[in-house]
N, C-alpha and C positions, 0 to 999 in steps of 0.2 A: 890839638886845639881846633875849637871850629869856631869861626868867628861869622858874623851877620849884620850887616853894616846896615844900617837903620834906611842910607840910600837905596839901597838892593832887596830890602826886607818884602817879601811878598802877599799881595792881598792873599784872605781867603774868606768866604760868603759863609755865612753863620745863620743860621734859620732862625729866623723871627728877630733878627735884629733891624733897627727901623733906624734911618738917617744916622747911620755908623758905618764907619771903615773900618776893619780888622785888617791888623797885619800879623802875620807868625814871625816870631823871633828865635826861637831856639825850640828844636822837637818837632818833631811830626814831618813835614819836608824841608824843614827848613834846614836839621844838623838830627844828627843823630843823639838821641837822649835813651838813659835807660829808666827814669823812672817820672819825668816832668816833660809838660810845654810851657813856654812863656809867649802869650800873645799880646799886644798893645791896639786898645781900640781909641778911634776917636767919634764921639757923638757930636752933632749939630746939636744947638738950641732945639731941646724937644722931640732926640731922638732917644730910643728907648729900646727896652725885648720886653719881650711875652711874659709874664706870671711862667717861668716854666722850674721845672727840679732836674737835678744830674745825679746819676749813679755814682758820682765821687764828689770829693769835695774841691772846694773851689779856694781861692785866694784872691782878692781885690784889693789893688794899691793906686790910690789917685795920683797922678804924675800932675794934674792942671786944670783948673776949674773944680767945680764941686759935682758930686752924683748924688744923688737919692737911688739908697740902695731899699728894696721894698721885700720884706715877706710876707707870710703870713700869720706871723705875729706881733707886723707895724713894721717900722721905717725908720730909717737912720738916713742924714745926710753927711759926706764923706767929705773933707776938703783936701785938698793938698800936703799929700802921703801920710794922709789916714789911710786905712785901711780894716779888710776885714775878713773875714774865713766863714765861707756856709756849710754845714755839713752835709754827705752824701744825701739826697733825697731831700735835699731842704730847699724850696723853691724860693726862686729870685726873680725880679724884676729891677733891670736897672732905669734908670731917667735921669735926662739932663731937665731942671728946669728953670734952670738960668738961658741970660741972653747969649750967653757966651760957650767957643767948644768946650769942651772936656774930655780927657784923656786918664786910661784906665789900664794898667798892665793886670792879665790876670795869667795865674799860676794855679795846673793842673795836674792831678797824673795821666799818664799818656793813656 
């Protein structure tokens, strides 16, 4: 078993993510996984990413506060443990556009 204490859970810098902190929680440095990561972001009021697409598919679950999740074929806003799944090449944009943080686990494959 590999455990990952939320204390000890380590940033990591995400490109084109704006007024967010990323933490990895399981996979990639953080434990060893064979087929998933779980990362946990938290955005400020008004922090956001880029219109961008992944070669895999994604999974978003709200832990606190609400998001607006954005494609390119409109927009959905996400509350607390809503969630949602983009497929590979399906581009996202997230946003906070409340006053308040917002916290996002997302589940990938490695």
């Amino acid at each position: 078993m590999q455990v990952t204490r939320y204390a000890e859970a380590r940033p990591y810098e995400a490109p084109e993510h704006y007024d967010m902190r990323c933490l990895r929680l399981q996979g990639k440095e953080a434990t060893e996984t064979d087929t998933i990561w779980i990362g946990l972001s938290h955005l400020l009021p008004g922090g956001h990413t880029s219109l961008k697409d992944a070669a895999v598919e994604k999974i978003y679950i709200v832990i606190a506060g609400e998001l607006v999740v954005e494609t390119v074929g409109g927009s959905v806003t996400l509350g607390v443990l809503d969630s949602c799944r983009l497929a590979p090449g399906e581009a996202r944009a997230l946003v906070n556009r409340s006053n308040a943080p917002a916290s996002v686990l997302l589940a990938m494959p490695t």
